[in-house]
N, CA, C and O of each residue as an XYZ file, in Angstrom:
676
protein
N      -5.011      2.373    -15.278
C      -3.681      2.053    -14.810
C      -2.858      1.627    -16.023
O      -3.134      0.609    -16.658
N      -1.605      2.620    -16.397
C      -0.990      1.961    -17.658
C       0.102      0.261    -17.046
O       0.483     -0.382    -16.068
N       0.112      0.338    -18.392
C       1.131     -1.071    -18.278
C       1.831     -1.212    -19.177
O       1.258     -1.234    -20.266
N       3.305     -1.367    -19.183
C       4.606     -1.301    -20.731
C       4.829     -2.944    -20.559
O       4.824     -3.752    -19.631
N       4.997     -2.957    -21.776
C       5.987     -4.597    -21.684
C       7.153     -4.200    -22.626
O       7.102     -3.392    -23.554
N       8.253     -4.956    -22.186
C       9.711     -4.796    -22.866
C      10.232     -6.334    -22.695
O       9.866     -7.057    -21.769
N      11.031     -6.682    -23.599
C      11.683     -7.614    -23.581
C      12.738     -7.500    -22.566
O      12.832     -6.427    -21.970
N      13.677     -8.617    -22.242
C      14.652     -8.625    -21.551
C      15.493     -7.673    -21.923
O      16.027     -7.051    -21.005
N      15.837     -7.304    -23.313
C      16.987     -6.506    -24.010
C      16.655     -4.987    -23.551
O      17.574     -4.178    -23.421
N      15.230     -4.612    -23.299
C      14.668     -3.366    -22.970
C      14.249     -3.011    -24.096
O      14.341     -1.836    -24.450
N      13.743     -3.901    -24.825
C      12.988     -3.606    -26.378
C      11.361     -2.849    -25.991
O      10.776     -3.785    -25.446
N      10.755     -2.103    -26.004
C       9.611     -1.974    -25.539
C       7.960     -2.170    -26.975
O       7.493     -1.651    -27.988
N       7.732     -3.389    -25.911
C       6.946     -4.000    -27.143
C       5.367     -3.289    -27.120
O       4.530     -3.426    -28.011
N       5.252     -2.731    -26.228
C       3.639     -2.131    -26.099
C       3.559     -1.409    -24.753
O       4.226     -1.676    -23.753
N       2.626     -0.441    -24.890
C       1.824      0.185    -23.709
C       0.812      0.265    -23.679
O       0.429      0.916    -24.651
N      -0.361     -0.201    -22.759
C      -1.824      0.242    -22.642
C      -2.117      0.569    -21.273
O      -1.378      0.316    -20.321
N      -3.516      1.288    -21.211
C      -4.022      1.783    -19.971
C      -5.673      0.768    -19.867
O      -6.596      0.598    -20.663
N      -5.440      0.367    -18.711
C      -6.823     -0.596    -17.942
C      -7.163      0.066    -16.754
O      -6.447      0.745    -16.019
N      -8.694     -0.304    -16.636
C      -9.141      0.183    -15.186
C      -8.906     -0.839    -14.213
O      -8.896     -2.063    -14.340
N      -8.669      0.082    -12.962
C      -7.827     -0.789    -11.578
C      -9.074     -1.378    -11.443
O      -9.771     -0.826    -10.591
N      -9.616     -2.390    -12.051
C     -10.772     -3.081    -11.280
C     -10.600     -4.681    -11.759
O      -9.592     -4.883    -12.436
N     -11.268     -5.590    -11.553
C     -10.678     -7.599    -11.335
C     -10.760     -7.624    -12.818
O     -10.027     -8.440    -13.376
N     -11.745     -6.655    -13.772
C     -12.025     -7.125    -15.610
C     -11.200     -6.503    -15.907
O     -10.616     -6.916    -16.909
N     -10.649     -5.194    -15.277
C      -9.282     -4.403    -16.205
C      -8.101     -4.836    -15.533
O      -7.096     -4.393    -16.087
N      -7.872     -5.526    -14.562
C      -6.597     -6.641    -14.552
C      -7.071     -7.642    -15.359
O      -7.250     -7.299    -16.527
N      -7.248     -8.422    -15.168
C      -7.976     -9.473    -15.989
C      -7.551     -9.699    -17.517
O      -7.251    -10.758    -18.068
N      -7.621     -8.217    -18.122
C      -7.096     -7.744    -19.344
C      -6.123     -7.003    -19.657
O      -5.718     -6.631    -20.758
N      -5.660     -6.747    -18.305
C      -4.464     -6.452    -18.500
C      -3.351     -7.393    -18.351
O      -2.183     -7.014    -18.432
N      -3.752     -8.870    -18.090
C      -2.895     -9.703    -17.649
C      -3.021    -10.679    -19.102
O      -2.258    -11.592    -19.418
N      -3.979    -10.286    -19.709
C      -4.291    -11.345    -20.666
C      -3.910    -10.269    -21.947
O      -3.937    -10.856    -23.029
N      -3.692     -9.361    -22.010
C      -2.823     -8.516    -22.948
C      -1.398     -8.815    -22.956
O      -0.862     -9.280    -23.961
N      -0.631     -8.521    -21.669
C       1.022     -8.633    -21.546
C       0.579    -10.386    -21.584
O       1.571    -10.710    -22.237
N       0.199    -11.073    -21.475
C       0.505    -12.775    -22.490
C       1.146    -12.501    -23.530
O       2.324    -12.666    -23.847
N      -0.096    -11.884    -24.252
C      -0.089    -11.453    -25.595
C       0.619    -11.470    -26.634
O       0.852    -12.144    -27.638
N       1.156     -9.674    -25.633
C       2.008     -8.747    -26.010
C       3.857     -9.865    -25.121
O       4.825     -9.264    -24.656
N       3.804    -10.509    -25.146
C       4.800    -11.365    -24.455
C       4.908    -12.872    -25.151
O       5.877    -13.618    -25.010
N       4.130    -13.065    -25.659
C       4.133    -14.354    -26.117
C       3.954    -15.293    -25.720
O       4.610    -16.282    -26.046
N       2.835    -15.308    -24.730
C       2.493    -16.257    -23.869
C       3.502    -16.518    -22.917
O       3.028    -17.205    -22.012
N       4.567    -16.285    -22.760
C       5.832    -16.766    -21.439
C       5.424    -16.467    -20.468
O       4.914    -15.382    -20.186
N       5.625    -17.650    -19.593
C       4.930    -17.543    -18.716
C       6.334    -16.813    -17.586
O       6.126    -15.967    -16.717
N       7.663    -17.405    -17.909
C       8.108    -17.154    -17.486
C       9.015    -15.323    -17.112
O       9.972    -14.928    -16.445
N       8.006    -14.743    -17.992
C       8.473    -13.028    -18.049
C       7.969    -12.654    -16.664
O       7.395    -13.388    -15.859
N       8.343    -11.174    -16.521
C       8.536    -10.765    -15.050
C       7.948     -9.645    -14.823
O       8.273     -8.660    -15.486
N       7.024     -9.569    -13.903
C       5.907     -8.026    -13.680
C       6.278     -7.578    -13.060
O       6.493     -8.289    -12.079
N       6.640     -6.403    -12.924
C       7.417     -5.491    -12.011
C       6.286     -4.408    -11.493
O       5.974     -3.443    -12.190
N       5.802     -4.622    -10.417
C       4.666     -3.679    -10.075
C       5.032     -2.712     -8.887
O       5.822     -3.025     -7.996
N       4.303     -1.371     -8.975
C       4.915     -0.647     -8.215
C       3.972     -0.272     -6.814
O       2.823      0.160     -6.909
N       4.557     -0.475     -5.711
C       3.380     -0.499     -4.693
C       2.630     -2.272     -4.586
O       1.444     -2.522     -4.369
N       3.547     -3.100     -4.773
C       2.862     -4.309     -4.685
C       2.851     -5.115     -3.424
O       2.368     -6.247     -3.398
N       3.508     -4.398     -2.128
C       2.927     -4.234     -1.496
C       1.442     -3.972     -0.534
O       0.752     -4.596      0.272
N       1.475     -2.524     -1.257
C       0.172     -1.849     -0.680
C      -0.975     -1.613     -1.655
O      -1.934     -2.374     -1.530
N      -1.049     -0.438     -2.856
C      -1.524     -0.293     -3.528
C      -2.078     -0.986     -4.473
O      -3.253     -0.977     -4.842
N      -0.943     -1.757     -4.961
C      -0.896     -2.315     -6.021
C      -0.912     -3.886     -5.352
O      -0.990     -4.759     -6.216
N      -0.865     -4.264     -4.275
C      -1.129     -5.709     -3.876
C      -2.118     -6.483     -4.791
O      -1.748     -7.486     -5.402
N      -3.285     -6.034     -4.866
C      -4.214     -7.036     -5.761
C      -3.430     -7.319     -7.331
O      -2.863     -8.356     -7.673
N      -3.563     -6.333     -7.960
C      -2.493     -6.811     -9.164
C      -1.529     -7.866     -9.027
O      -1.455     -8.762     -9.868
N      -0.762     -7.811     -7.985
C       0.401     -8.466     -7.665
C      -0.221     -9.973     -7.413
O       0.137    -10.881     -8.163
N      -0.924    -10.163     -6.613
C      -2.109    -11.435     -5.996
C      -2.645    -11.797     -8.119
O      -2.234    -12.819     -8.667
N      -3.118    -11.243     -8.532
C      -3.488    -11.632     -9.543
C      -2.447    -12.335    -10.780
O      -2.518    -13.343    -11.482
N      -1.588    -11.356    -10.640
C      -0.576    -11.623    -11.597
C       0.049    -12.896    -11.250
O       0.309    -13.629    -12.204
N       0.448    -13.452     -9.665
C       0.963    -14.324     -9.327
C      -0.263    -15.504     -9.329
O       0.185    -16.648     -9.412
N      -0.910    -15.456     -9.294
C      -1.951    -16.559     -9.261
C      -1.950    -16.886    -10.705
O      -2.609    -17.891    -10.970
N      -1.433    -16.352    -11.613
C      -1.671    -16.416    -13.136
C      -0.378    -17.350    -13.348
O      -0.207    -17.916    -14.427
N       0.432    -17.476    -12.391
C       1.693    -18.320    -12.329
C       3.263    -17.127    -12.923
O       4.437    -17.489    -13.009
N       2.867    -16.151    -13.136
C       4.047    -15.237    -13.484
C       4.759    -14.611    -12.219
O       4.136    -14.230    -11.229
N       6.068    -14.550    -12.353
C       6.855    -13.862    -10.918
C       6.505    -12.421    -10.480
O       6.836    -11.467    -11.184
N       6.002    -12.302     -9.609
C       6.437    -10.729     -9.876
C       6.928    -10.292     -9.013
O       6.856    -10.843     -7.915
N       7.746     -8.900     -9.243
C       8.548     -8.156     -8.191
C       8.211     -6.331     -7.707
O       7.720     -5.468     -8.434
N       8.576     -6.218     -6.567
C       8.492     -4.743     -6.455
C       9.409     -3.569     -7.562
O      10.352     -3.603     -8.353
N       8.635     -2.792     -7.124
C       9.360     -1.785     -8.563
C      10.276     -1.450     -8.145
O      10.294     -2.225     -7.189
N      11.696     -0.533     -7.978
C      12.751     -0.171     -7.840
C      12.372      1.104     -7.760
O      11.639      1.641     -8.591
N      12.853      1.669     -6.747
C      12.336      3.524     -6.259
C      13.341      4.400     -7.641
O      14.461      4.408     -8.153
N      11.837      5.131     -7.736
C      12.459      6.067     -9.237
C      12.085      7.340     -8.690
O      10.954      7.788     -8.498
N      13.713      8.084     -8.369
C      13.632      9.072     -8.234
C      13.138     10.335     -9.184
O      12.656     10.116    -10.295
N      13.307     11.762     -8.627
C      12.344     12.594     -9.739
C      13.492     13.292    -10.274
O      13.267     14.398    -10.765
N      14.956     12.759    -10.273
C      16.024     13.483    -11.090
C      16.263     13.091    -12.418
O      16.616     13.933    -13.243
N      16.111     11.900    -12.723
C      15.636     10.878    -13.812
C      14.721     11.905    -15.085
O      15.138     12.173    -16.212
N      13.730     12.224    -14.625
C      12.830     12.678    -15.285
C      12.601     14.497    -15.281
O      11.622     15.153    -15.635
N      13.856     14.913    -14.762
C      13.544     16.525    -14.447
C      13.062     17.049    -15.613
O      13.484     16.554    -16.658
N      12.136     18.091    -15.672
C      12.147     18.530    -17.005
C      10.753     17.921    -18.162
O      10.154     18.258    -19.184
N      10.799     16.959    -17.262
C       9.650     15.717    -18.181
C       8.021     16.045    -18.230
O       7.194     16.262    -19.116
N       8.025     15.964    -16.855
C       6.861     15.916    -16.421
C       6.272     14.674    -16.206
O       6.814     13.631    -16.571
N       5.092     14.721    -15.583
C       4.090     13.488    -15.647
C       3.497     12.886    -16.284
O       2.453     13.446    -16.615
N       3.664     11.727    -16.751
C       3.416     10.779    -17.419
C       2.780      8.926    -17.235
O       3.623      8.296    -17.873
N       2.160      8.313    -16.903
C       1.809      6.983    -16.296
C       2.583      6.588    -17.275
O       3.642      6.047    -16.958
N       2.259      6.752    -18.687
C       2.660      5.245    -19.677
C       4.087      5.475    -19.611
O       4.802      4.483    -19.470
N       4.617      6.612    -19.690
C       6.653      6.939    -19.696
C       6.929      6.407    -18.270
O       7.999      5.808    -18.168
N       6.065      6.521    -16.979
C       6.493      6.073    -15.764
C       6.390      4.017    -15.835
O       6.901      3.076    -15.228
N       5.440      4.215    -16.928
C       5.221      2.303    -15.989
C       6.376      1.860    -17.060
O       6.857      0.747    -16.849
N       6.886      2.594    -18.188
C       7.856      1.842    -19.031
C       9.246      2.194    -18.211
O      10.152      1.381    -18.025
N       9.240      3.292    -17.848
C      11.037      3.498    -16.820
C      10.523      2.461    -15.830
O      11.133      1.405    -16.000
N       9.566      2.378    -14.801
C       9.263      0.990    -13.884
C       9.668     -0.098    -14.332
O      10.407     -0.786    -13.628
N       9.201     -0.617    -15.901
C      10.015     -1.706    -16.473
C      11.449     -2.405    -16.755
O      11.986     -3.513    -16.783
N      11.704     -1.084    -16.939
C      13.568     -1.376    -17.647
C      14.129     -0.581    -16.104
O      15.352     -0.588    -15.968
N      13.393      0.018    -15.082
C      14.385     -0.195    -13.863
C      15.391     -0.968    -13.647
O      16.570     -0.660    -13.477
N      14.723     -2.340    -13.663
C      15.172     -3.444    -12.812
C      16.033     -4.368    -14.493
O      17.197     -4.747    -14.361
N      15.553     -4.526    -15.413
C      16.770     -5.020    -16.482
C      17.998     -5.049    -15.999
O      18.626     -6.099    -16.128
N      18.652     -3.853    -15.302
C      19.789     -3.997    -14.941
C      20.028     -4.446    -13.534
O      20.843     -3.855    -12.826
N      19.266     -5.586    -13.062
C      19.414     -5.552    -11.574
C      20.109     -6.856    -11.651
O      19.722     -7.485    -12.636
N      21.004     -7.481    -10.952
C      21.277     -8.917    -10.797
C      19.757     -9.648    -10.357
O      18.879     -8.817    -10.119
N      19.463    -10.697    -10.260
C      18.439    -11.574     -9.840
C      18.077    -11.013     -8.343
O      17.207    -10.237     -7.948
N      19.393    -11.929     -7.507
C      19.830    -11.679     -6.214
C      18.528     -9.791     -5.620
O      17.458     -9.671     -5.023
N      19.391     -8.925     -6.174
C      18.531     -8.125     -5.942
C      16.993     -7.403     -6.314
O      16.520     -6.286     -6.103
N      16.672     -8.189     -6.733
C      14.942     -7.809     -6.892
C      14.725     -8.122     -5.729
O      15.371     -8.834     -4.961
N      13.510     -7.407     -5.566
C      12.299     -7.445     -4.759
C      11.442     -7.940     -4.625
O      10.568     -7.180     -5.040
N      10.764     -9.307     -4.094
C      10.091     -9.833     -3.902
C       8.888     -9.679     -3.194
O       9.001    -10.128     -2.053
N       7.736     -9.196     -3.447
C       6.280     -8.735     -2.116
C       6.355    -10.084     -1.697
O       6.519    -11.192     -2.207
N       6.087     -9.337     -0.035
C       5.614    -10.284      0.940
C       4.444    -10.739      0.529
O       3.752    -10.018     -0.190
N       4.000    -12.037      0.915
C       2.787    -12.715      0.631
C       1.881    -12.216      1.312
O       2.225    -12.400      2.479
N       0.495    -11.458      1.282
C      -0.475    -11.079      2.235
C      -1.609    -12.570      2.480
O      -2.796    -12.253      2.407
N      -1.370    -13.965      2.728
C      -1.964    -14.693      3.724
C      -1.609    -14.968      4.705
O      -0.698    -14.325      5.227
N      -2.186    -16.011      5.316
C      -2.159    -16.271      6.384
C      -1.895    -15.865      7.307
O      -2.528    -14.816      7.427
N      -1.111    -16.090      8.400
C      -0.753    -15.722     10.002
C      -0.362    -14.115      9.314
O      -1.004    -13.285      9.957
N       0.560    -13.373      8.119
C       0.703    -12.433      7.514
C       0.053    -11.514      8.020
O       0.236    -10.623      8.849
N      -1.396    -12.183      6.850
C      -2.710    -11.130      6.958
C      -3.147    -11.273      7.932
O      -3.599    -10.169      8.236
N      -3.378    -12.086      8.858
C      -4.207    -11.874     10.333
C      -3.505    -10.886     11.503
O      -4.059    -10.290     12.427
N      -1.982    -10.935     11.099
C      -1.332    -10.263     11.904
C      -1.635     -8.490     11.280
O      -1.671     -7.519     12.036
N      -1.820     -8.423      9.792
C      -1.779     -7.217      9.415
C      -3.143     -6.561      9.938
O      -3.209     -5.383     10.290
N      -4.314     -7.523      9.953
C      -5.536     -6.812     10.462
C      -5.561     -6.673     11.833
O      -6.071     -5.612     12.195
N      -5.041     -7.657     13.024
C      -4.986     -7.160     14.169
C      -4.145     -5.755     14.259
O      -4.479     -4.874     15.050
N      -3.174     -5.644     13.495
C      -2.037     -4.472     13.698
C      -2.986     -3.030     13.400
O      -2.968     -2.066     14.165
N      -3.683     -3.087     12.328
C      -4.522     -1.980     11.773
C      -5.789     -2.011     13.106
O      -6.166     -0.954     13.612
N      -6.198     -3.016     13.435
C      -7.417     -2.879     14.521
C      -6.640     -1.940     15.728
O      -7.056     -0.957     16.340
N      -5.924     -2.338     15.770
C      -5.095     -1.720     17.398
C      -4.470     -0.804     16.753
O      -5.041     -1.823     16.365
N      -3.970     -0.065     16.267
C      -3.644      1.025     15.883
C      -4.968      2.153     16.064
O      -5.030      3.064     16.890
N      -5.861      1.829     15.153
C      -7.205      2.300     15.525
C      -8.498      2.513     16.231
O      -9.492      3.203     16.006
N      -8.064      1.514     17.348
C      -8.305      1.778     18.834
C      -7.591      2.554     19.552
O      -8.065      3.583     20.034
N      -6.229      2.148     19.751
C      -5.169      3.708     19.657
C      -5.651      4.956     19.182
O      -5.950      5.748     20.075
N      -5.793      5.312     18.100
C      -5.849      6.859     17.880
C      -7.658      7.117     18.320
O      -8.034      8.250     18.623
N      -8.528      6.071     18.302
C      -9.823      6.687     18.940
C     -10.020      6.791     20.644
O     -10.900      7.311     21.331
N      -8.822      6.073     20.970
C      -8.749      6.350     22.288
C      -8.344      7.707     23.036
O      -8.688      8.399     23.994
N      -7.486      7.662     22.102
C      -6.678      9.105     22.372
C      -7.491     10.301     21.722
O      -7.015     11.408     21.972
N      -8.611     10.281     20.947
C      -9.719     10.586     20.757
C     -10.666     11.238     21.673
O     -11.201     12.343     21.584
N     -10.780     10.153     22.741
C     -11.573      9.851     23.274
C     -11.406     10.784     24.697
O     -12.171     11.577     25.246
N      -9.952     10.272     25.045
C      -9.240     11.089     26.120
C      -9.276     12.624     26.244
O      -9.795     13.352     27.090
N      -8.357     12.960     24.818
C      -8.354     14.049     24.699
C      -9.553     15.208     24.566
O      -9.490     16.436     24.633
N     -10.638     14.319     24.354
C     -12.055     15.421     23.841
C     -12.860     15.220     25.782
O     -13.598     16.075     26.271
N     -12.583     14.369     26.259
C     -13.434     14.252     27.958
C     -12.224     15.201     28.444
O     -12.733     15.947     29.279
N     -10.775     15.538     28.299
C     -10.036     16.394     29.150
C     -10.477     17.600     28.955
O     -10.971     18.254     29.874
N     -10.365     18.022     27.810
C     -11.195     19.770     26.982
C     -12.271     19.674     28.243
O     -12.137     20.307     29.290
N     -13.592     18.575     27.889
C     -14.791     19.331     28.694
C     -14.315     19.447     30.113
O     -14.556     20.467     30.759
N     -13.463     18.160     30.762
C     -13.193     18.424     32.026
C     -12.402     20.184     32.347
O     -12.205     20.538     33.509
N     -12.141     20.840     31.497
C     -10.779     21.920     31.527
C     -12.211     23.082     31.330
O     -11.952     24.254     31.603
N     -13.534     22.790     30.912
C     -14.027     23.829     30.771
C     -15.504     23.757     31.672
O     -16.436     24.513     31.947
N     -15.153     22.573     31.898
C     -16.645     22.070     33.352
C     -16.211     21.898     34.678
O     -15.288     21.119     34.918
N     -16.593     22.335     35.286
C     -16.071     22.122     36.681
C     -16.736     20.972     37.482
O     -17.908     20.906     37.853
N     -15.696     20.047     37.673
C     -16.683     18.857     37.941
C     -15.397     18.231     39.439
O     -15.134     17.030     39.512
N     -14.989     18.894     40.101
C     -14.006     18.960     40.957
C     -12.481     18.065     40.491
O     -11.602     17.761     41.297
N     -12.458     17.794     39.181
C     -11.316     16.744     39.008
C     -10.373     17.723     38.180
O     -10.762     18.315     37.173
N      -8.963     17.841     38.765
C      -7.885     17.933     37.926
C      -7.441     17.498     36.470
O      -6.939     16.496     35.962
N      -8.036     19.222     35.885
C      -7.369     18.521     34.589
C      -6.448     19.158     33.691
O      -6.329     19.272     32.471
N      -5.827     19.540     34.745
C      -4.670     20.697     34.303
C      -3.588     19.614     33.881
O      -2.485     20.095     34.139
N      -3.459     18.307     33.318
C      -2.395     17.262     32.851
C      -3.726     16.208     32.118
O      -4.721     15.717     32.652
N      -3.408     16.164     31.221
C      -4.641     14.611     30.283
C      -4.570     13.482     31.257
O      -3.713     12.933     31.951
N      -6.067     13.359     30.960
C      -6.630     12.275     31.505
C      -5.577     11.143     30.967
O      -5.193     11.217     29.800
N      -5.081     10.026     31.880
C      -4.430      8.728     32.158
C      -5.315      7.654     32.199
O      -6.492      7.996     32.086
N      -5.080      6.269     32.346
C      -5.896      5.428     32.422
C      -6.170      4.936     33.677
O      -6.988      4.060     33.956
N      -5.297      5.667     34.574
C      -6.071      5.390     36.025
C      -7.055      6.582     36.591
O      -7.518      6.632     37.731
N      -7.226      7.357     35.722
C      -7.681      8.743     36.212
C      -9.105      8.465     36.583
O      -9.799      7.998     35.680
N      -9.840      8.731     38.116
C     -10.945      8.335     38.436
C     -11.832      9.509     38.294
O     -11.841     10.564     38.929
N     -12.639      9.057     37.237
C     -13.481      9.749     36.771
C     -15.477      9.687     37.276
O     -16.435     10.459     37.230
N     -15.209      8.319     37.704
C     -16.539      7.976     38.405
C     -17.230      8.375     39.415
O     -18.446      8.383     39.606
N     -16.015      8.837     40.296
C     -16.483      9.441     41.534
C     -16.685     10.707     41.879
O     -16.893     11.095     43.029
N     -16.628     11.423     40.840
C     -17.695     12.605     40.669
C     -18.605     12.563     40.383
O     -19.413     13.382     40.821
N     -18.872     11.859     39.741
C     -20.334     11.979     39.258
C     -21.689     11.879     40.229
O     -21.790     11.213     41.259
N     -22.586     12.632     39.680
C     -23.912     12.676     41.057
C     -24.259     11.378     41.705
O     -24.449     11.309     42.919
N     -24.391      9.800     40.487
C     -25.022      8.942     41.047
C     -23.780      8.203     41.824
O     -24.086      7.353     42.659
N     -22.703      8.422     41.644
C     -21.820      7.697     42.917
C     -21.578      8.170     43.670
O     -20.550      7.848     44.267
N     -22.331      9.175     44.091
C     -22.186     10.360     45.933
C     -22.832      9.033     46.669
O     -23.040      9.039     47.882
């Protein structure tokens, strides 16, 4: 995962690449010190710190440094360029230089009531789609078994399915 540091002015003082794992943050957080001058008060602009990039973000902030979401970088910027991490995480950097305060981006915090709400949300979502799973694969056999039940419309959740069967005659 690369990483640029730039001064406030958009001076760009370094780029390196670390592995996304707790020793290549770790060193990547203890590099931009470094490469920063120990300030604690400089600003990580991570992209996906949200989702992807949440642990970075959790790390970086536990290290006592601010950090913010990246600023969406479109692909007109770079037509012509091509792909690049270390040219992408340094335009990620000097994005936001020109932003007032006011508008940065701040990641939501993933504890507490947060995260419990985010794992119930992902649990039920995924009972959802295995349900409908579930439905949809017993309507098929009902549509190709003849078991006297209508299944010319998907099975519903009142749809009585029990009382065909041999042992409830």
């Amino acid at each position: 995962m690369p990483y640029a540091v730039l001064t406030a002015a958009g001076q760009h003082l370094g780029t390196e690449t670390f592995p996304n794992t707790a020793a290549g943050r770790s060193r990547a957080i203890n590099w931009a010190g470094r490469r920063s001058g120990g300030v604690t008060d400089a600003l990580w602009v991570i992209e996906g710190a949200g989702s992807y990039g949440a642990q970075l973000a959790r790390n970086v902030a536990d290290t006592g440094y601010r950090v913010v979401e990246a600023a969406r970088m479109g692909r007109t910027g770079r037509r012509g360029i091509g792909k690049s991490d270390p040219l992408d995480a340094r335009r990620i950097a000097a994005a936001v230089l020109s932003l007032p305060v006011n508008q940065l981006r701040t990641p939501r915090q993933d504890e507490g009531v947060r995260a419990a709400a985010q794992i119930l949300l992902t649990a039920r979502d995924g009972l959802a789609a295995e349900r409908t799973r579930a439905v949809n694969a017993l309507t098929a056999l009902l549509r190709i078994i003849d078991l006297g039940i209508d299944a010319r419309r998907p099975l519903g959740a009142s749809a009585d399915i029990g009382s065909s069967h041999p042992k409830s005659r």
